[in-house]
N, CA, C and O atoms as a GROMACS GRO file, in nm:
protein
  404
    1UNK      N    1  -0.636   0.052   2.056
    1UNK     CA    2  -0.612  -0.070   2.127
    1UNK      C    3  -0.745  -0.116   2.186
    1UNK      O    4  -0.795  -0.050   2.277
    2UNK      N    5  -0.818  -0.251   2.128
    2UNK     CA    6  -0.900  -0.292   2.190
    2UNK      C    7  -0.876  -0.418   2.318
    2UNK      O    8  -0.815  -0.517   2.277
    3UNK      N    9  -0.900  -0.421   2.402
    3UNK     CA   10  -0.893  -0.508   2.487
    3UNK      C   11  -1.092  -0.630   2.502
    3UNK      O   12  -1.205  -0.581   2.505
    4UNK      N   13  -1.072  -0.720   2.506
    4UNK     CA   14  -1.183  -0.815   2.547
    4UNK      C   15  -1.222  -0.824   2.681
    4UNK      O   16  -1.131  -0.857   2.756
    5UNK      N   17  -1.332  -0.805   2.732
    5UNK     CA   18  -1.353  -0.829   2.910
    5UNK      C   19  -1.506  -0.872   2.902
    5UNK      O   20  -1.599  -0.792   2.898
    6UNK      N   21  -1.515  -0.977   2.899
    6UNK     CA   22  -1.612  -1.043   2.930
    6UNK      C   23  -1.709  -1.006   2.747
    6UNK      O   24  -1.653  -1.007   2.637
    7UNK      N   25  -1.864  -0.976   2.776
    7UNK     CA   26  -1.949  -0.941   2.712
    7UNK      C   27  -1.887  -0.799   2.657
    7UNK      O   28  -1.906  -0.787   2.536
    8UNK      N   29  -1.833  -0.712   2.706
    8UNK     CA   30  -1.794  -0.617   2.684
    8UNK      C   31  -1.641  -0.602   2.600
    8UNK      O   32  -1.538  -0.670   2.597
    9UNK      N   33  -1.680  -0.495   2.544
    9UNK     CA   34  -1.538  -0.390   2.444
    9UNK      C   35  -1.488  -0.332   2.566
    9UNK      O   36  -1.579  -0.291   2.638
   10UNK      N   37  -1.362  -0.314   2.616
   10UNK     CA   38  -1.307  -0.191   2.684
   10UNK      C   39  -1.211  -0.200   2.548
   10UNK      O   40  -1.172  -0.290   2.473
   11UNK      N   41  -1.189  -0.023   2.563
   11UNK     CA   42  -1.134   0.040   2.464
   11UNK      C   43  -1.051   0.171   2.528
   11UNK      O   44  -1.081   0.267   2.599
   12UNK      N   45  -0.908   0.113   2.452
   12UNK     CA   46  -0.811   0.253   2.538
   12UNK      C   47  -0.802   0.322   2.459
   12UNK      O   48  -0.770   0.289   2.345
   13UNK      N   49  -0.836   0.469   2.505
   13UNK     CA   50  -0.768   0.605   2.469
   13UNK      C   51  -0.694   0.687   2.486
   13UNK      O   52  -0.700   0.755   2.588
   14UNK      N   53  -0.584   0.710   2.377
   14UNK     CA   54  -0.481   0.755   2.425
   14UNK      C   55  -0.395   0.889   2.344
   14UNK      O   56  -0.312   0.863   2.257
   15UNK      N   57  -0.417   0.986   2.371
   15UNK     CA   58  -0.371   1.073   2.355
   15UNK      C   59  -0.450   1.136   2.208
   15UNK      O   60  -0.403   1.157   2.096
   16UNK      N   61  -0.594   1.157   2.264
   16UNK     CA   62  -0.684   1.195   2.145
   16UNK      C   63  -0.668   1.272   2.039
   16UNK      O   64  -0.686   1.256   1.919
   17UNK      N   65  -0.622   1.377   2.122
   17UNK     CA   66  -0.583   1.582   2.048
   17UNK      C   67  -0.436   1.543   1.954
   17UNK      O   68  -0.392   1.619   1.868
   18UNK      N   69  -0.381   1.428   1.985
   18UNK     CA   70  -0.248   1.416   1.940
   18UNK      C   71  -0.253   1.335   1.772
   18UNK      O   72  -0.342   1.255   1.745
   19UNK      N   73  -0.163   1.366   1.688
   19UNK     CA   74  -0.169   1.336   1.541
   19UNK      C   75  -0.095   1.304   1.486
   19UNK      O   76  -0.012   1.297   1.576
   20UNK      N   77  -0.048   1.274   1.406
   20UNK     CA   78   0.054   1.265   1.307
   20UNK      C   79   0.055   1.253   1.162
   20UNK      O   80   0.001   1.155   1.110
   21UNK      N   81   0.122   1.363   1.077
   21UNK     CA   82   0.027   1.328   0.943
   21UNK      C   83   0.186   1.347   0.863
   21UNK      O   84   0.239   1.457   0.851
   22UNK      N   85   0.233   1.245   0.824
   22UNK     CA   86   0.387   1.307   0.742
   22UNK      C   87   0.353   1.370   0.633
   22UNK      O   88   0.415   1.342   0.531
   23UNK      N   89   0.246   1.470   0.628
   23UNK     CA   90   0.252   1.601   0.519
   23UNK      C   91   0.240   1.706   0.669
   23UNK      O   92   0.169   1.798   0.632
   24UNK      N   93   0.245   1.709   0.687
   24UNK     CA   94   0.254   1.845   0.802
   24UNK      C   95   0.357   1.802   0.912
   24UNK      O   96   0.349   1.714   0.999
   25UNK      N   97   0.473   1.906   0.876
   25UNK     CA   98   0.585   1.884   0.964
   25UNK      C   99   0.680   1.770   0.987
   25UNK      O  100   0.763   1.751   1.076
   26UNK      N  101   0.637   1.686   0.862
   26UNK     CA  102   0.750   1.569   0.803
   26UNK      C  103   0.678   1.426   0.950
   26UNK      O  104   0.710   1.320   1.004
   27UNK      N  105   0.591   1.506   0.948
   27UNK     CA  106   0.545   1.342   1.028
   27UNK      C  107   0.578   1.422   1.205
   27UNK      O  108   0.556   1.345   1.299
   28UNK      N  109   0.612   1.522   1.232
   28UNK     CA  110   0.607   1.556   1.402
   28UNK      C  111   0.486   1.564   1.484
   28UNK      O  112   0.406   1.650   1.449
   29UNK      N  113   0.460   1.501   1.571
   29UNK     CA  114   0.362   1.512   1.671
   29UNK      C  115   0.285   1.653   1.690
   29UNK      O  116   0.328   1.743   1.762
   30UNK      N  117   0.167   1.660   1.615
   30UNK     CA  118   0.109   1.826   1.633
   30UNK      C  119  -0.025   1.768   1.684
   30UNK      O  120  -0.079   1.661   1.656
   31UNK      N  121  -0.058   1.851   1.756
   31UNK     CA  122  -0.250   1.880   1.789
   31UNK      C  123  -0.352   1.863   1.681
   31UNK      O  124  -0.363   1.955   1.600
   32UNK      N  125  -0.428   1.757   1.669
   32UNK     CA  126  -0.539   1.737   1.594
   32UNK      C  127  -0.579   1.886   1.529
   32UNK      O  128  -0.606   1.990   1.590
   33UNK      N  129  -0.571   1.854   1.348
   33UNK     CA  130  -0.690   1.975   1.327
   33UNK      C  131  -0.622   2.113   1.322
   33UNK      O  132  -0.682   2.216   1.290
   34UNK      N  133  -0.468   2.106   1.361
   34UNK     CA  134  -0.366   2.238   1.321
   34UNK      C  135  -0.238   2.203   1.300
   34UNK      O  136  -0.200   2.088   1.321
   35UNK      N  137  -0.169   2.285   1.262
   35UNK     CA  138  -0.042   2.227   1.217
   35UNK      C  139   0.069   2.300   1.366
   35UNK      O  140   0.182   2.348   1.368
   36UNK      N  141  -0.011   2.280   1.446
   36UNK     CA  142   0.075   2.305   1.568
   36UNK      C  143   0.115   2.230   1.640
   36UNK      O  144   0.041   2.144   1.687
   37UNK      N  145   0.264   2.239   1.675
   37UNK     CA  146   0.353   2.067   1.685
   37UNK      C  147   0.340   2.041   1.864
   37UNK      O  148   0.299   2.147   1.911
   38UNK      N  149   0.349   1.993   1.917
   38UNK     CA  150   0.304   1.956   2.041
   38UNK      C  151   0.453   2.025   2.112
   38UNK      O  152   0.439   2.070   2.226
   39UNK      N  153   0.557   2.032   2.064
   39UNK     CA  154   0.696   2.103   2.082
   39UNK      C  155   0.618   2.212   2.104
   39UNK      O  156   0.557   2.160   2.197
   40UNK      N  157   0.568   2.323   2.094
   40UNK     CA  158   0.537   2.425   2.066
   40UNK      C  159   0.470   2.421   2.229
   40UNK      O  160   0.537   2.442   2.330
   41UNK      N  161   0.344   2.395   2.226
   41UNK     CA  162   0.326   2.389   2.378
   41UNK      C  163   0.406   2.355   2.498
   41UNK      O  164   0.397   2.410   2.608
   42UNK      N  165   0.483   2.262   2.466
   42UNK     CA  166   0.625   2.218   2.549
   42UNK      C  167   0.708   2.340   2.587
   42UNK      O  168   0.739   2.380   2.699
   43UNK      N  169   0.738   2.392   2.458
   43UNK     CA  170   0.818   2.504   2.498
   43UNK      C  171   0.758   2.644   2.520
   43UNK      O  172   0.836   2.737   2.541
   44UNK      N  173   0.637   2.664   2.516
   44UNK     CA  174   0.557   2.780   2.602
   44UNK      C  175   0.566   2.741   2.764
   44UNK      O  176   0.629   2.813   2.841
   45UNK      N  177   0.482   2.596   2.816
   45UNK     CA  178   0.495   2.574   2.900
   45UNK      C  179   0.650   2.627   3.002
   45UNK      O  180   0.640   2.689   3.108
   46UNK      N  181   0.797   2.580   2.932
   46UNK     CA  182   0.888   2.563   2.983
   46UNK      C  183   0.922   2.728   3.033
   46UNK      O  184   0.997   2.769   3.121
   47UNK      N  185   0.824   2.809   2.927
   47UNK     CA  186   0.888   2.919   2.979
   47UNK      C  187   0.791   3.007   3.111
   47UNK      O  188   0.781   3.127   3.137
   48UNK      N  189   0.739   2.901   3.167
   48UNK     CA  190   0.694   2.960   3.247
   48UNK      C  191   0.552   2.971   3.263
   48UNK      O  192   0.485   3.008   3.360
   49UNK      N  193   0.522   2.936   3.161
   49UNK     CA  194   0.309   3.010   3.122
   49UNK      C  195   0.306   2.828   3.202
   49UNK      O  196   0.367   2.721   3.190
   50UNK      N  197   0.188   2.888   3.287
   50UNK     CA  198   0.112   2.738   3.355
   50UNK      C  199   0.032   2.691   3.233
   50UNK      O  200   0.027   2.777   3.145
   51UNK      N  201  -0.028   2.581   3.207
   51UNK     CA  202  -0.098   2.554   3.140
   51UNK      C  203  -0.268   2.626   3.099
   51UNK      O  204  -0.319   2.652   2.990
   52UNK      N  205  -0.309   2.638   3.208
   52UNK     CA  206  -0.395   2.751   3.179
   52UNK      C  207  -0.432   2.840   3.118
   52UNK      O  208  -0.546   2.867   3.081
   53UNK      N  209  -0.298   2.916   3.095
   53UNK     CA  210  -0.247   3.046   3.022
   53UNK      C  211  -0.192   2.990   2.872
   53UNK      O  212  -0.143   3.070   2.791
   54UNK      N  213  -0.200   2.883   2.850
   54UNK     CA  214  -0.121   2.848   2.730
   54UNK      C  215  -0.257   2.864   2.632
   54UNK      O  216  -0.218   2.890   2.518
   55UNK      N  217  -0.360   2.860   2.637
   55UNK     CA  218  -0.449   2.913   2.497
   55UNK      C  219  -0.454   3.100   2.515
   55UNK      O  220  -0.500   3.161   2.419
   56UNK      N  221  -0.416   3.167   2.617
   56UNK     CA  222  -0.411   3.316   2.585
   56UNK      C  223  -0.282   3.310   2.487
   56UNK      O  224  -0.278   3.371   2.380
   57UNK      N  225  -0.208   3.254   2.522
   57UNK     CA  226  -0.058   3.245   2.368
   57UNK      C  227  -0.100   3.201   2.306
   57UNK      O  228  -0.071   3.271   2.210
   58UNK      N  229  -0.187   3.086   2.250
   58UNK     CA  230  -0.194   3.044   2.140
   58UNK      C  231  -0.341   2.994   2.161
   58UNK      O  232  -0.372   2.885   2.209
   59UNK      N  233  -0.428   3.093   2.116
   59UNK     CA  234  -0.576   3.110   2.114
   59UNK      C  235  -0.645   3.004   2.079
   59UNK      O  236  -0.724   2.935   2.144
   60UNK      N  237  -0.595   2.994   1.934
   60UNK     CA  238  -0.695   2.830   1.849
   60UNK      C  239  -0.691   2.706   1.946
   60UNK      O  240  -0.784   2.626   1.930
   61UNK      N  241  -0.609   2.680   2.032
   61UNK     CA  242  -0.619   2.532   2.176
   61UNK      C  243  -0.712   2.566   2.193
   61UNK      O  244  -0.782   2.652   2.139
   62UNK      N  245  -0.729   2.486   2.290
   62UNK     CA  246  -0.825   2.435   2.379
   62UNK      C  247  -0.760   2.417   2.509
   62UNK      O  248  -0.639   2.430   2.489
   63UNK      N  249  -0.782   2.395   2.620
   63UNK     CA  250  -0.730   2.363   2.734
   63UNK      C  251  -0.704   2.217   2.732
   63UNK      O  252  -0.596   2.170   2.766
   64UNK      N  253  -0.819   2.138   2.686
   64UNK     CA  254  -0.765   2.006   2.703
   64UNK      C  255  -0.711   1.956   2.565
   64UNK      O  256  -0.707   1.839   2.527
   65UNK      N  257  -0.678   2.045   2.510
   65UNK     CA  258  -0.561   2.011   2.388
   65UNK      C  259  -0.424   2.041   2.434
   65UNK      O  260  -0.326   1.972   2.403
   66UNK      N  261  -0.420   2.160   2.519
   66UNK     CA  262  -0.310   2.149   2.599
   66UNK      C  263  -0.263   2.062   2.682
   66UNK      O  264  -0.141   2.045   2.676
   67UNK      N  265  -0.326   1.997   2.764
   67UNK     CA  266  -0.336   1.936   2.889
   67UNK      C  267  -0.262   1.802   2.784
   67UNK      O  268  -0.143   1.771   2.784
   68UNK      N  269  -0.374   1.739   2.698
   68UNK     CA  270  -0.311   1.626   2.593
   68UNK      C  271  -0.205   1.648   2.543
   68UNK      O  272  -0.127   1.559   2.510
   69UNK      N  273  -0.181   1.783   2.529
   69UNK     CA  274  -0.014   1.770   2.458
   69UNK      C  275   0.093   1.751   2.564
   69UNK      O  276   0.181   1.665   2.563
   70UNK      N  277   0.069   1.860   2.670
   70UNK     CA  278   0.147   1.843   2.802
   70UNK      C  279   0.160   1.660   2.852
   70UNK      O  280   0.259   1.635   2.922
   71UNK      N  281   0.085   1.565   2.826
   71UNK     CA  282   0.065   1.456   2.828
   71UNK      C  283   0.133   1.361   2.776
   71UNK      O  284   0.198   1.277   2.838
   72UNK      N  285   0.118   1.372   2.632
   72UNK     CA  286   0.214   1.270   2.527
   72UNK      C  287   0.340   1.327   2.529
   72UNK      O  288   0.413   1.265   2.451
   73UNK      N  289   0.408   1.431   2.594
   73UNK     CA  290   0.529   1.516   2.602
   73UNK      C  291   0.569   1.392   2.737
   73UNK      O  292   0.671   1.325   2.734
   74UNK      N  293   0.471   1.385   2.842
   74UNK     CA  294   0.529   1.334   2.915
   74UNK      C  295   0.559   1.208   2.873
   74UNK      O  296   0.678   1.180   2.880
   75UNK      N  297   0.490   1.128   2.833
   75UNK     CA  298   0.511   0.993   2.741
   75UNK      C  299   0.628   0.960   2.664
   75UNK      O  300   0.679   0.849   2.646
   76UNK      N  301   0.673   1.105   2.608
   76UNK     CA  302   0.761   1.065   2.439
   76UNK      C  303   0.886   1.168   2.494
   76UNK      O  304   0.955   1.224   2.408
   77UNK      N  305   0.919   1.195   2.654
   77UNK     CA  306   0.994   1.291   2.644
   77UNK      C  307   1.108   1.314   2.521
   77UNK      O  308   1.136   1.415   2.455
   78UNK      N  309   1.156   1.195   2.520
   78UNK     CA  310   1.286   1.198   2.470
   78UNK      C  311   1.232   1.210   2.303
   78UNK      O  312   1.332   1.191   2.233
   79UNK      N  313   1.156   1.226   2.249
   79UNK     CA  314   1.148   1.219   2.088
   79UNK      C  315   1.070   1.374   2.089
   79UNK      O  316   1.066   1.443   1.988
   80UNK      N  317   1.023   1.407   2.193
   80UNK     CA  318   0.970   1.565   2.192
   80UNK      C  319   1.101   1.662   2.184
   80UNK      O  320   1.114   1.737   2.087
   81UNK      N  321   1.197   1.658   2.286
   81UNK     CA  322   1.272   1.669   2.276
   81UNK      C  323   1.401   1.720   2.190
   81UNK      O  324   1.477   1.817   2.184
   82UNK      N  325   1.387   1.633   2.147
   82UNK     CA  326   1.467   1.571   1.988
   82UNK      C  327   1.422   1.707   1.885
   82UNK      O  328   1.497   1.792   1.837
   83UNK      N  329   1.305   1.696   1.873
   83UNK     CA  330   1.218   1.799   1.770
   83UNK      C  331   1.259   1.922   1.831
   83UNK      O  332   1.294   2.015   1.759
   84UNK      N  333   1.258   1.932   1.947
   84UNK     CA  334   1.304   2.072   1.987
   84UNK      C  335   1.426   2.136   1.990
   84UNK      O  336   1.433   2.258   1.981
   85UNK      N  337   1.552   2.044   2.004
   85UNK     CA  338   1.684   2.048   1.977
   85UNK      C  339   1.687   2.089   1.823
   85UNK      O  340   1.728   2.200   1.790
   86UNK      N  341   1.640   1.990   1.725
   86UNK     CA  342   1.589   1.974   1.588
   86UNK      C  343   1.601   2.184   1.523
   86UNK      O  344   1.645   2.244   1.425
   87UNK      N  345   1.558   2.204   1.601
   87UNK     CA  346   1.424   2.306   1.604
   87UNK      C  347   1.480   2.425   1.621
   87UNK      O  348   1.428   2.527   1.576
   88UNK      N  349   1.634   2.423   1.714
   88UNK     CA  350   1.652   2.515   1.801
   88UNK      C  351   1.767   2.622   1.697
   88UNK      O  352   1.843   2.578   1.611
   89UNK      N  353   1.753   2.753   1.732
   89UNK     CA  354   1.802   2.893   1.655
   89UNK      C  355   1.953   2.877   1.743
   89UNK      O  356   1.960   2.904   1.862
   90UNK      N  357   2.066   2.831   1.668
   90UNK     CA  358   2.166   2.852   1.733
   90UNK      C  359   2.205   3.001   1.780
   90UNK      O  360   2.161   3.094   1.712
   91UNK      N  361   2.272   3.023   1.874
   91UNK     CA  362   2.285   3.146   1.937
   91UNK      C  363   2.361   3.230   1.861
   91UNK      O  364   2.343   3.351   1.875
   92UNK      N  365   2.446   3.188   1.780
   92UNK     CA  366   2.530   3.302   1.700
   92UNK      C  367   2.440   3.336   1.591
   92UNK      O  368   2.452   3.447   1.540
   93UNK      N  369   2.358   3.262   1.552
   93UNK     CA  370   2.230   3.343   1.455
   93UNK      C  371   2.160   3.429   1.468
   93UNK      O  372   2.122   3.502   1.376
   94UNK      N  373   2.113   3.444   1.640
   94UNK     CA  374   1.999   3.534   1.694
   94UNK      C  375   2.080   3.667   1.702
   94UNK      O  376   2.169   3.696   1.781
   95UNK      N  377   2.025   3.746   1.596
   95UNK     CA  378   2.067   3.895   1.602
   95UNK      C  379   2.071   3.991   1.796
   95UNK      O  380   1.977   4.002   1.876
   96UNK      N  381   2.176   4.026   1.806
   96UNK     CA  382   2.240   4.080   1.948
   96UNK      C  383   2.083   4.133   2.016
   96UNK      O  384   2.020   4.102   2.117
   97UNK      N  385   2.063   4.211   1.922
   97UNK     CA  386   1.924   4.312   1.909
   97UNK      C  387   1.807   4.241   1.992
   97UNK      O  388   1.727   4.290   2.072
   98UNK      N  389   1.824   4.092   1.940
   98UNK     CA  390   1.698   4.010   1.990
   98UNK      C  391   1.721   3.958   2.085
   98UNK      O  392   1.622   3.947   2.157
   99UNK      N  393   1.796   3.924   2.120
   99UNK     CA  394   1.885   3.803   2.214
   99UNK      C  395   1.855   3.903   2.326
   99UNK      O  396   1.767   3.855   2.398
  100UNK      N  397   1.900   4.040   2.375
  100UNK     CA  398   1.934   4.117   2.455
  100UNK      C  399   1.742   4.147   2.557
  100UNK      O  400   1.716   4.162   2.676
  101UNK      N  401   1.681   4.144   2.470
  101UNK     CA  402   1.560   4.149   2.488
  101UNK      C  403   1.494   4.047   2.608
  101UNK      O  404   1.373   4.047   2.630
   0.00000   0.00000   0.00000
């Protein structure tokens, strides 16, 4: 999005680290440069890991690839969401074994 202001370009940026390529993951919102879906950080986050801690789980981030995903999550709740429902291991599937854990 370019905007005009006087002599000058202002130019918005918005959600850099964020991608979309419908050959990787049918077109879902992943992190620039991996096929890691921005759901994925969403749901590390949810379980508790502060953002900080979210590249010791998943090394290849960056912090401010996190921070950007944590970002457009806030933006797109409802279609992040969606992917994660999408996404989700119904409970009578998850072997007792695992679940109990």
């Amino acid at each position: 999005m370019k905007t005009e202001r006087g002599d000058n370009m202002l130019r918005a940026m918005e959600h850099c680290y964020i991608v979309t390529d419908d050959e990787i993951l049918s077109g879902e919102p992943i992190i620039k440069g991996t096929r890691t879906p921005v759901r994925a950080v969403v749901e590390t986050w949810r379980l508790g890991i502060i953002p900080e801690e979210i590249p010791i789980h998943l090394p290849h981030l960056t912090l401010a690839q996190v921070f950007d995903a944590l970002s457009y999550y806030s933006d797109h709740q409802a279609e992040i969401n969606a992917y994660i429902e999408r996404n989700r291991i119904p409970d009578e599937l998850i072997d007792p074994l695992v679940k109990d854990q």
